[in-house]
C-alpha positions in Angstrom: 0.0 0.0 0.0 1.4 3.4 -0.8 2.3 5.9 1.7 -0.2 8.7 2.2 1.4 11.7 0.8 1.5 13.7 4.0 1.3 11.9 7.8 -1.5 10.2 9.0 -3.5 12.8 11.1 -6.9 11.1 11.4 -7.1 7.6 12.3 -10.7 5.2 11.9 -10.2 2.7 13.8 -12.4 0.1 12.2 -12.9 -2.8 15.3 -13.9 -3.0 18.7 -13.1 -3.8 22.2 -9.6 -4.0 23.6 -7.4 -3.7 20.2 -9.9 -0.3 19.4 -8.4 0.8 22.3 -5.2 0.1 22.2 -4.7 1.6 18.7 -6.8 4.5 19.9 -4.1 5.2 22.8 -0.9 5.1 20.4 -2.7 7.1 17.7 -2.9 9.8 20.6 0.6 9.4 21.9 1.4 9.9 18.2 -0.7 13.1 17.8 -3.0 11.6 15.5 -6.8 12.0 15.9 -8.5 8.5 16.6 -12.1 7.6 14.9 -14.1 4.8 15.7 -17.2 2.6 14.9 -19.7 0.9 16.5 -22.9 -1.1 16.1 -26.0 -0.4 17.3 -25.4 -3.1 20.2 -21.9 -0.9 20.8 -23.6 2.3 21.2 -22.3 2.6 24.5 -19.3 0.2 24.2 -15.9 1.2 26.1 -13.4 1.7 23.3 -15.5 4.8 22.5 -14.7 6.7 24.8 -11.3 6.8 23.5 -12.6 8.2 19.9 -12.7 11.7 19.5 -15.9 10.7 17.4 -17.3 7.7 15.8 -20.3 6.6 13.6 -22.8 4.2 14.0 -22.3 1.4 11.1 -25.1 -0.8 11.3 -27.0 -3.3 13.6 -25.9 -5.5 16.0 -25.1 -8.9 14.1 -21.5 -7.8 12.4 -22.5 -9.4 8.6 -24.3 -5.8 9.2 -21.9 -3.4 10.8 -18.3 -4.2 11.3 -17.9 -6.3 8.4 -19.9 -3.7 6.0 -16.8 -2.8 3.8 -19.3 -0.2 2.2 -20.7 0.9 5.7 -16.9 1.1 7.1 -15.3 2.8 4.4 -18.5 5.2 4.1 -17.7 6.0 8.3 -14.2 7.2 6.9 -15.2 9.3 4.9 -17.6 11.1 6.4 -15.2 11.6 9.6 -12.4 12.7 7.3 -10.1 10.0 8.3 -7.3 9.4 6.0 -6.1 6.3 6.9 -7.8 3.2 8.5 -6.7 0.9 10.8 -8.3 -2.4 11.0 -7.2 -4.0 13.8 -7.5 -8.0 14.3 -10.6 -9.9 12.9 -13.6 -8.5 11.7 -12.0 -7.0 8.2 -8.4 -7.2 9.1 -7.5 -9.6 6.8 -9.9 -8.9 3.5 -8.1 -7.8 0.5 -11.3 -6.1 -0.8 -11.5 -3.9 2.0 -8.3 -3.2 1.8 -8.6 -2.1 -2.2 -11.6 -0.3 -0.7 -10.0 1.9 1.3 -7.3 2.7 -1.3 -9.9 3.4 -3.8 -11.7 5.6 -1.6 -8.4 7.6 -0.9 -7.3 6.7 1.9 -4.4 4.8 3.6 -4.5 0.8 4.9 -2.6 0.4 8.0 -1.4 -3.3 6.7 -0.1 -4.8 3.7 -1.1 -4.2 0.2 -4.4 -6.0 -1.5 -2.1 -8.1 -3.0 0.2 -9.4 -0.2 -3.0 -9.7 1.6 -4.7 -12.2 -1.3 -1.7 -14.2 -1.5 -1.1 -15.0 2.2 -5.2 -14.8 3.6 -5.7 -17.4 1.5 -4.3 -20.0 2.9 -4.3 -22.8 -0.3 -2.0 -19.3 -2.3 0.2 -18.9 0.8 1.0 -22.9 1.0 2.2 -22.9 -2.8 4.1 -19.4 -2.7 6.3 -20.4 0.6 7.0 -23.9 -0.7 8.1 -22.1 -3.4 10.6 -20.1 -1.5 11.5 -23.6 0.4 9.7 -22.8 3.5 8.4 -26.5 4.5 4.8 -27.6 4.8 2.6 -30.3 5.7 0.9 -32.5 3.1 -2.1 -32.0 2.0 -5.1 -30.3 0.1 -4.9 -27.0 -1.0 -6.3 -27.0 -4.6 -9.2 -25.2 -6.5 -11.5 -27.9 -6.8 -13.6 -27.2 -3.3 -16.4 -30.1 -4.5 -17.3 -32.4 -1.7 -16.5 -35.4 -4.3 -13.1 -33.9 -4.4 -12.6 -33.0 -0.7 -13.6 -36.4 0.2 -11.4 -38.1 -1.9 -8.0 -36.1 -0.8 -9.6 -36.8 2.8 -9.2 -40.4 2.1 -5.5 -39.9 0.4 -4.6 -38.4 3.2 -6.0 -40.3 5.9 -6.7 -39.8 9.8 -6.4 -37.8 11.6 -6.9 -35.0 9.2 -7.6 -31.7 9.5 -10.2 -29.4 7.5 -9.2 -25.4 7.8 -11.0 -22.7 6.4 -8.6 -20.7 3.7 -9.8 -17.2 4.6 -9.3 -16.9 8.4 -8.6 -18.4 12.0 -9.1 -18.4 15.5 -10.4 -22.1 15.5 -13.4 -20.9 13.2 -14.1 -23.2 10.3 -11.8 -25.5 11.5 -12.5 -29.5 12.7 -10.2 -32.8 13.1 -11.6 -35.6 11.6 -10.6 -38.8 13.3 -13.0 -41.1 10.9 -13.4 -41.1 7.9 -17.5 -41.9 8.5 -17.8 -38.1 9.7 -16.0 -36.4 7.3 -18.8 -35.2 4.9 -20.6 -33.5 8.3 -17.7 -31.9 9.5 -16.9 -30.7 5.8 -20.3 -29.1 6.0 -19.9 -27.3 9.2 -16.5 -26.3 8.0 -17.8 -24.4 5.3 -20.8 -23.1 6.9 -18.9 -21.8 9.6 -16.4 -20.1 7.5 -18.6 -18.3 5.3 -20.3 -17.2 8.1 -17.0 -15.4 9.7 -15.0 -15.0 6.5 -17.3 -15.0 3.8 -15.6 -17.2 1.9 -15.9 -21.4 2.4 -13.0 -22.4 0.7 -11.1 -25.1 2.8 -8.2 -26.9 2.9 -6.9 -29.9 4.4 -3.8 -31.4 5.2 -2.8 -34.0 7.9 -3.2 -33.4 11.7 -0.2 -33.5 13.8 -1.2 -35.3 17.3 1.2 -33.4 19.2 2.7 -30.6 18.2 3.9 -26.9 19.7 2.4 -24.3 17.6 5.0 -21.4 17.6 4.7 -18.0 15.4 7.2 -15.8 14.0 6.7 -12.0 14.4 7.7 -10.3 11.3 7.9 -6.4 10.4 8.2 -5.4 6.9 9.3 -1.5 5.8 8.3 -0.3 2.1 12.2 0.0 1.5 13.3 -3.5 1.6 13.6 -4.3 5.1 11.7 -7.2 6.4 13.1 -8.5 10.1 11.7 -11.3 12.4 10.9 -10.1 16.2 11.4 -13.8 17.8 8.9 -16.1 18.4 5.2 -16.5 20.2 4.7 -20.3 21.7 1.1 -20.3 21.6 0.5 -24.2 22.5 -1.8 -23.8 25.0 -5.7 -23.5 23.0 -8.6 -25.2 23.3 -11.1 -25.7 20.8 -8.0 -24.4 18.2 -8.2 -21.1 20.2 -5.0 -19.6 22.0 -5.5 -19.4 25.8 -2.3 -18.1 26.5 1.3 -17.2 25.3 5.1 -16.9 25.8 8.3 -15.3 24.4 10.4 -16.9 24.1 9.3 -20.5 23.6 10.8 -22.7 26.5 11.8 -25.0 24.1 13.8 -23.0 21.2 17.9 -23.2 20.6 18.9 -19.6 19.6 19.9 -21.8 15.9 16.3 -22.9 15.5 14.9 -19.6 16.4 17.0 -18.5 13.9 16.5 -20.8 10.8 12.3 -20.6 11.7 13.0 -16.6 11.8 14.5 -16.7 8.2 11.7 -19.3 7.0 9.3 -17.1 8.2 11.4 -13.6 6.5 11.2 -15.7 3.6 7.3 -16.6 3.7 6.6 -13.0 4.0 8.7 -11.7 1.2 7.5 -14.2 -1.0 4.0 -12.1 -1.1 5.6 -9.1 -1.5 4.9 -8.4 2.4 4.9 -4.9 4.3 3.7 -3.9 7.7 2.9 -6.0 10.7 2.8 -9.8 10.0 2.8 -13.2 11.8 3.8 -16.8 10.1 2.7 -19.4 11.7 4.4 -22.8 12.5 4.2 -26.2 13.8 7.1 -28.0 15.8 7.4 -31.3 15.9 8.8 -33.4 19.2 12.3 -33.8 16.8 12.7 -29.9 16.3 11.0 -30.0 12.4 8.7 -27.1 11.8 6.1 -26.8 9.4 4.1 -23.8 7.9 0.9 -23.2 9.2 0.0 -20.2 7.8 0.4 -16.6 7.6 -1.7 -13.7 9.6 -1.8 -10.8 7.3 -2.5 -8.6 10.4 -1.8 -7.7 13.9 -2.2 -10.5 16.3 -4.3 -10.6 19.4 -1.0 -11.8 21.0 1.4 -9.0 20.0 1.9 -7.6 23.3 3.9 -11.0 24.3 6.4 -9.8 21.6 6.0 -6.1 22.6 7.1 -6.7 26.6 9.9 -9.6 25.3 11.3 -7.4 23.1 10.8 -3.7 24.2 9.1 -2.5 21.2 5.7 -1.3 19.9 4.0 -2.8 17.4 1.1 -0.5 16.6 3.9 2.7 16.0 5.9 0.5 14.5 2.6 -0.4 12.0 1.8 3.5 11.5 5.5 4.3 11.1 5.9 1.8 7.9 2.2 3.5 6.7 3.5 6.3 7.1 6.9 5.8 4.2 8.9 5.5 6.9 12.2 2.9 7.4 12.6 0.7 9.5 14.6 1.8 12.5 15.6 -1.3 14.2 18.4 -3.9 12.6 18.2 -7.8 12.5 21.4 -8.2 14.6 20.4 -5.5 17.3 17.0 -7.4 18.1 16.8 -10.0 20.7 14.6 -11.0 23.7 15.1 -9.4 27.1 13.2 -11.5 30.1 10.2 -13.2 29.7 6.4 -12.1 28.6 3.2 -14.3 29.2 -0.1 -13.2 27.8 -3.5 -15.0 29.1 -6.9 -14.0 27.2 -9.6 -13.8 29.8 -13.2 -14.9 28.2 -16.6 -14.7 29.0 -17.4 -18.2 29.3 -18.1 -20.5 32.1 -15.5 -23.2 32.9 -17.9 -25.6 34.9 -20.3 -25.6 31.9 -17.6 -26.5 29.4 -16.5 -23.6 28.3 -19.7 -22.1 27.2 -19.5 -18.6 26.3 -21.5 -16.8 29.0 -23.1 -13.0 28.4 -24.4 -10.5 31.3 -23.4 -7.3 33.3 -20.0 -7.1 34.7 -21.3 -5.7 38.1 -17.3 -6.2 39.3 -14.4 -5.4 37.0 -11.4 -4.9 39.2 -8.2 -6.0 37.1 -4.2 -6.2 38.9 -1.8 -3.7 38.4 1.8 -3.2 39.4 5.6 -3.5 37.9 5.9 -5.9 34.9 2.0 -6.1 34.9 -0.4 -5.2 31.7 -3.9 -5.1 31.0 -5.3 -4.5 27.7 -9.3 -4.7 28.5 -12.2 -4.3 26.2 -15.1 -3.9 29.0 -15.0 -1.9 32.2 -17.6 -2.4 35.5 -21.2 -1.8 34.2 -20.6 -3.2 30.8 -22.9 -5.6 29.0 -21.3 -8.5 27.3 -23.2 -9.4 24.1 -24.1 -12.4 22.6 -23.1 -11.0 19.1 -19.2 -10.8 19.2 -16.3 -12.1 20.2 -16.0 -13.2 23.9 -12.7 -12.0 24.9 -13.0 -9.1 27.5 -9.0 -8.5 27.6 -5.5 -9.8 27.5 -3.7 -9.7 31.1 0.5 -9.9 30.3 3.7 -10.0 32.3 6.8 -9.6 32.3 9.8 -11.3 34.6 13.1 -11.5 34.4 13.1 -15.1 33.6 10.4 -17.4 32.8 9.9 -18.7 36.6 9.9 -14.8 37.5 6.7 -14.1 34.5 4.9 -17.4 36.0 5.0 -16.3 39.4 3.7 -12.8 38.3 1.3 -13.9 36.8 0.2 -16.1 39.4 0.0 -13.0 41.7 -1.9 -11.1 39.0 -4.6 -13.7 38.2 -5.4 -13.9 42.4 -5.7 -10.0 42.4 -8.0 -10.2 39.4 -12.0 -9.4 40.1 -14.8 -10.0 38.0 -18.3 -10.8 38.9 -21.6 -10.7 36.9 -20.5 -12.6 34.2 -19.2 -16.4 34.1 -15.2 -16.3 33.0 -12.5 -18.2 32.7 -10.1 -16.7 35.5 -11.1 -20.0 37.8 -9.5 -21.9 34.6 -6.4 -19.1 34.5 -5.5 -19.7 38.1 -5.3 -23.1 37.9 -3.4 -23.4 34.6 -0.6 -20.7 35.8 -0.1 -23.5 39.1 -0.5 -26.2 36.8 3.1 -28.4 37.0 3.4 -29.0 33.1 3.0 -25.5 32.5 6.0 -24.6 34.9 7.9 -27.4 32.9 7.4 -25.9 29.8 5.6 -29.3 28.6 3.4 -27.0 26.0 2.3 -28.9 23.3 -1.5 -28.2 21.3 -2.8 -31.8 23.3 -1.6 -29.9 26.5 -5.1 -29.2 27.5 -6.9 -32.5 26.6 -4.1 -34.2 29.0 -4.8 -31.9 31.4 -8.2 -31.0 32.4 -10.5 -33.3 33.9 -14.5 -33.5 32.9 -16.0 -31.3 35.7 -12.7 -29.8 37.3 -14.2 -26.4 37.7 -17.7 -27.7 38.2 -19.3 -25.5 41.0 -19.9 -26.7 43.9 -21.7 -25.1 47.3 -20.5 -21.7 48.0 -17.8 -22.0 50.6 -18.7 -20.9 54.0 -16.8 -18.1 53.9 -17.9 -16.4 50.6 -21.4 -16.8 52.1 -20.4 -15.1 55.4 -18.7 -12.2 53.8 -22.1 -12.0 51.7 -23.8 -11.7 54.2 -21.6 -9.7 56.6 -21.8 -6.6 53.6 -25.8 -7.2 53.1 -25.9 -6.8 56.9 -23.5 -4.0 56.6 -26.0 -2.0 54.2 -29.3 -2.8 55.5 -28.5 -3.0 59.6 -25.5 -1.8 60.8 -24.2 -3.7 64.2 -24.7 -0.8 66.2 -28.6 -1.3 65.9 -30.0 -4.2 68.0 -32.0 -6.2 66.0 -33.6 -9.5 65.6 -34.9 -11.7 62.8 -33.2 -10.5 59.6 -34.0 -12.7 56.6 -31.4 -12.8 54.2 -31.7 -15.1 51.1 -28.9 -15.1 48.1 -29.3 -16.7 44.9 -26.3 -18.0 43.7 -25.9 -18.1 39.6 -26.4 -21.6 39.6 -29.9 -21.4 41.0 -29.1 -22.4 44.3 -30.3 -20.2 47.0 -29.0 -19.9 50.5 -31.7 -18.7 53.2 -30.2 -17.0 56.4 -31.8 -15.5 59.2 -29.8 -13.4 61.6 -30.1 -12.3 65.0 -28.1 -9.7 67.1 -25.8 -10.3 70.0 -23.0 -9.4 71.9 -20.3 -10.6 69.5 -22.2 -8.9 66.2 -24.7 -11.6 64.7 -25.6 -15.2 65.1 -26.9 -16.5 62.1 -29.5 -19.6 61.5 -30.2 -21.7 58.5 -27.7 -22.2 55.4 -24.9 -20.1 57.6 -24.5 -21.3 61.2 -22.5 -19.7 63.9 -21.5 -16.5 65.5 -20.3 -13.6 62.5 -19.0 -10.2 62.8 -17.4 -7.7 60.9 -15.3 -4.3 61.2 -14.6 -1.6 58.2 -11.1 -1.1 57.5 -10.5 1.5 54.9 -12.8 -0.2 51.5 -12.0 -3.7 52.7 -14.6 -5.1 55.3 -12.4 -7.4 58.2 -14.9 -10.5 58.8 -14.9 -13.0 61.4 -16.3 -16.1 61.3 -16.4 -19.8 63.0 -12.9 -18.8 64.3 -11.4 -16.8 61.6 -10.6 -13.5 60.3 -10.8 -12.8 56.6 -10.6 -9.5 54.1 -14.0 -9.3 51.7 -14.2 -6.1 49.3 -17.3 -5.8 47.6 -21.0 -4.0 48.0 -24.6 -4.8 48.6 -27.4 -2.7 46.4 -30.7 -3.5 45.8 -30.5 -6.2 43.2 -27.8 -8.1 45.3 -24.0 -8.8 46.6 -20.8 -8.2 44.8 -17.8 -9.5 46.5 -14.4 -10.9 46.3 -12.7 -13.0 49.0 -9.1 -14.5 48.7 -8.9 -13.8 45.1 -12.6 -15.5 44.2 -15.3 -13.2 42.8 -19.0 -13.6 43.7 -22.1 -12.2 42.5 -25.5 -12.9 43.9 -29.0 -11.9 43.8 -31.6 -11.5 46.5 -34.0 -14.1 46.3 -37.5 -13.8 48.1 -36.8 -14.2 52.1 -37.7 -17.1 53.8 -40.4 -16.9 57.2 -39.0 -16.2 60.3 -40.3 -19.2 61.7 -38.5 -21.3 59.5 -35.6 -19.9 58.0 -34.4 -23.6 57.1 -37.3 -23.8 53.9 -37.0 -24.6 50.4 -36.5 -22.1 47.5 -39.0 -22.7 44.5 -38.5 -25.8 42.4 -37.2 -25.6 39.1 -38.7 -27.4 35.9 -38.0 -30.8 35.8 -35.6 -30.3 32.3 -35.0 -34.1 31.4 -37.0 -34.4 28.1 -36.7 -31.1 27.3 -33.3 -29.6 25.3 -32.9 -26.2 26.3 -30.2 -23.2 24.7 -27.2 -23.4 27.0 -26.4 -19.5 26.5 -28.3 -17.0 24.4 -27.6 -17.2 20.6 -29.3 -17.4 17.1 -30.8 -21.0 15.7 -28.5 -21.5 12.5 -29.8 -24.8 11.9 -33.1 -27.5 12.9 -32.9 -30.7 11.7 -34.9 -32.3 14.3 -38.4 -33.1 13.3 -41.3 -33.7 15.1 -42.5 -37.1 15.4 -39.6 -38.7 14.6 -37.3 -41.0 16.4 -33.3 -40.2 16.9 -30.9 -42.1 18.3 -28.0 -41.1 20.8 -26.1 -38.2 19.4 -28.5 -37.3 16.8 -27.4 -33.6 15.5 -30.6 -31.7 16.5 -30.3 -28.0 16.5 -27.3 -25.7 15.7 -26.7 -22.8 17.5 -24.7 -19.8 16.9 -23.3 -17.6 19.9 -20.4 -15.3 20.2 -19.2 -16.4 16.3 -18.6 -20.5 17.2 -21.2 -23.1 16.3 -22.4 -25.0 19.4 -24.1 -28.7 18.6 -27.1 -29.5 20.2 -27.7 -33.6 19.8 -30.0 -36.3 21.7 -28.7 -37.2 25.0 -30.1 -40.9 24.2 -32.7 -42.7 21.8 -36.0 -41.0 22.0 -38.8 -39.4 20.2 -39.3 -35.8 18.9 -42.6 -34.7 21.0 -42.0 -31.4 19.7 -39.5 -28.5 17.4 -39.9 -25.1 19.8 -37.7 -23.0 17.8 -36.8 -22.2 14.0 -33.9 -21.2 11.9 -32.5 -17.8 12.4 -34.2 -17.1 15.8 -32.4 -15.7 19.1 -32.8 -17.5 21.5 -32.5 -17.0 25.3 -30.1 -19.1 27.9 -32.3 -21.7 29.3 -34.8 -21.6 26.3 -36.5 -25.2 25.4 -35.2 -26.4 22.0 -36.6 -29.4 21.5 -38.9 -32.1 23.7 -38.3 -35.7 23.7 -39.8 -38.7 25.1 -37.4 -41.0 26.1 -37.9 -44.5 24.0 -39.7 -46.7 27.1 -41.3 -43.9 28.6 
């Protein structure tokens, strides 16, 4: 892309969330003026209040806002921008919308259209870097996108095989086919699942690696020549094909393999003509042979790993080559210093499998400190939506050494508060203890060796978090100087369950009846509330307000909701039942019905594919828990649903 004749002055930021932000903040060191978008569900999202103005671009889904080239460029227009920035996702990596922005006058803050069609499409980037010698896995990667044809490569190749979408990443349009016998369905949900996030449902496929280390190259290309490699990103650690965390350096690199995968990936990038901000992407073998995975024409979510290792900024550095300039930095003068680890902290609830989860953040309270960053998305009183993307921010470190960035980050997860909304810091916390992880045994199967079914399945609220619940409720509605008997108290925890208390005052503060037993008081200490409780002493900071509690005790967040009291008389009965569920599927988050095949009135066996649904841009199956007649369809295609909604009813064959 040519430079714009004169420096970039006004900046459209064309994304949302954290990396809106983040470019928004250089763009103003810089001097520059940053412009956003938003969505109609984003009217009041965070990363605009770092714009100094922004335009609405369409509804909430993002087929119909942020991945409107029309609507997009049309925003930068009409704010005068004249260049555009397109972050990660959404249009980052679309060649038209990079021509678009060109042809409308304005500068891309990425490579050219054409650097941009050769390595986003995954089949051209495979054939161009084996060109250059760069080694790859075998494979698929020709025109012919038939299912005839895919199915017979499929079988040339054999299991376990892997089908990958050509236009994109992040685990979308991607599956491992371990049979042959379920090739054709996962082919279809491939493809389906592509076009919906990329637009495009070419595929690939080329043969799985069991257990690999996927490790990236940063690269940096200048419009005069210069293309250098920043190190490398070990990004084993994902689940469902997603990156859950990341390192640099790998724990497992010699300086001479860095090295040769550094020139492999210099070469991959110059083989498309490359400028600006790029990332190749590689697998490792156990035997130090690396493979070519593919190339991310863009900024990556992870680029603050490289930033911290190696004391340079990616963004400037991205503006600076927009902008005509050189490269300042040299190939010999670049090297890590310390060690950076990046987690990604999601909405989505780790006792439910990972499903992404949507609500209020009532308590956002993240760490800070030396060697500690936070790039967040969201801030207290946000809604997460169903509609995008459920990262709410990145959490990175810094140490001296790798044991001084794990125990950091260690110390950062435990400080970090959220509540309202289901995440994965539970999940964090116990990977950065986890024994492997301190090893550096990182490989992609690191995960599926790891976890357990129903390790962070909730349990009863500890004794403690419901004492310091109750300790702050008491705090706001009767403070201990009052004498007072006979306080109901009943908390609904976001699992249903709720805990009925009655309290009583005596001497020592309160003796409570019912789901909390025993003698509790409490003191204020500066915004931390000292509790005491069967025998102990503990910090809780948090607040009561008339919907509920928000609290956090030794480094676990908790949210509940008042539920109706229970009688004085018996502070020990039930809450109201809940619909007996058994026969009746319901929507495990809220999302949009992509697809019903179930019919009513007829019979499906055990893992019959009933209902799709789409939520937070992932495809979630919803199949027959056993052998059972449809009794009745409740929803159809393209509807939003609610969490909890009934799907579909089945009686159970001998029912």
């Amino acid at each position: 892309m040519s430079a714009p004749s004169t420096p970039i002055r006004r900046l459209l930021i064309a994304n949302r969330g954290e990396i809106a932000v983040r470019v928004a903040r250089v763009a103003r060191e810089r001097g520059i003026v940053p412009l956003g978008i938003y969505s109609e569900a984003d009217a009041a999202a965070y990363h605009l209040r770092f714009m100094d103005d922004a335009l609405c671009v369409g509804p909430a889904p993002a087929t119909a806002s942020y991945l409107d080239i029309d609507a997009v460029v049309a925003a930068g227009r009409t704010l005068r921008a004249d260049a555009i920035h397109p972050g990660y996702g959404f249009l980052s990596e679309r060649a038209g919308f990079a021509q678009a922005v060109a042809d409308a006058g304005m500068c891309f803050v990425g490579p050219t259209p054409d650097a941009m069609r050769a390595m986003g499409s995954k089949i051209e980037a495979k054939r161009r870097v084996r060109e250059r010698g760069v080694p790859v896995l075998p494979g698929y990667d020709g025109d012919d996108q038939s299912p005839a044809r895919l199915h017979r490569e499929a079988e040339a190749i054999g299991t376990p095989l892997l089908i990958k979408a050509s236009a994109g990443g992040g685990g979308r349009g991607m599956r491992v086919v371990d049979d042959l016998a379920t090739f054709d369905q996962a082919l279809e949900s491939a493809k389906r699942e592509a076009l919906a996030a990329f637009g495009d449902d070419a595929v690939l496929l080329e043969r799985y690696l069991r257990n690999p280390r996927h490790v990236e190259i940063q690269i940096i290309a200048d419009t005069h020549g210069n293309t250098l490699f920043l190190g490398e990103r070990e990004c084993s650690i994902q689940r469902r094909h997603q990156k859950v965390l990341e390192e640099s350096p790998s724990p497992v690199l010699t300086p001479e393999l860095r090295e040769r995968m550094g020139r492999s990936a210099v070469a991959a990038a110059q083989a498309a003509g490359y400028t600006n901000a790029g990332t190749v992407e590689f697998m490792l073998d156990e035997d130090g042979r690396f493979y070519f995975l593919e190339m991310n024409a863009r900024l990556q979510v992870e680029h603050p790993v490289t930033e911290l290792a190696y004391g340079v900024d990616l963004v400037q550095l991205q503006i600076d080559v927009a902008n005509g300039e050189p490269l300042a930095l040299s190939q010999e003068t670049i090297a890590p210093r310390g060690h950076a680890i990046e987690v990604r902290l999601y909405a989505e609830d780790p006792a439910s499998g990972f499903l992404p989860a949507s609500g209020t953040l009532v308590r956002w309270c993240m760490p800070e400190g030396p060697g500690i960053r936070v790039d967040a998305g969201v801030t207290q009183g946000d809604e997460v939506s169903i509609y995008y993307d459920p990262m709410l921010a990145k959490l990175i470190v810094w140490g001296s050494d790798r044991p001084a960035a794990i125990a950091r980050l260690t110390a950062a997860l435990d400080a970090t508060e959220v509540a309202g909304v289901k995440t994965n810091v539970p999940f964090l916390r116990w990977l950065a203890r986890d024994a492997w992880f301190h090893e550096g045994r990182t490989t992609t199967s690191f995960l599926s060796e790891r976890l357990h079914p129903g390790q962070f399945t909730a349990g009863a609220l500890p004794q403690r978090a419901l004492a310091a619940a109750a300790a702050l409720v008491l705090a706001e509605r009767a403070p201990f100087r009052i004498a007072q008997m006979g306080i109901p108290v009943a908390l609904r925890h976001d699992d249903g369950h709720i805990y009925r208390m009655l309290f009583d005052r005596n001497a020592a503060g309160w003796l409570a009846q019912g789901d909390l037993e025993g003698e509790l008081a409490a003191t204020q200490h500066g915004d931390a509330l000292e509790v005491q409780f069967a025998g102990e002493r503990f910090a809780v900071t948090g607040e009561a307000d008339a919907e509920g509690v928000t609290f956090a005790v030794e480094g676990q967040t908790f949210a509940l909701t008042f539920a109706p009291s229970p009688s004085v008389a018996d502070p020990h009965q039930g809450g109201a039942g809940s619909e007996d569920g058994a026969q009746t599927l319901r929507a495990p988050m809220p999302g949009k019905i992509l697809k019903v095949t179930a019919k009513t009135g007829e019979r499906v066996e055990e893992r019959t594919l009933l209902v799709v649904l789409e939520a937070m841009k992932m495809e979630h199956r919803i199949e027959a828990p056993g052998a059972a007649n449809i009794a009745a369809v409740k929803v159809r295609e393209g509807e939003l649903v609610a969490a909890g909604a009934p799907l579909v009813e089945l009686e159970p064959l001998g029912s």
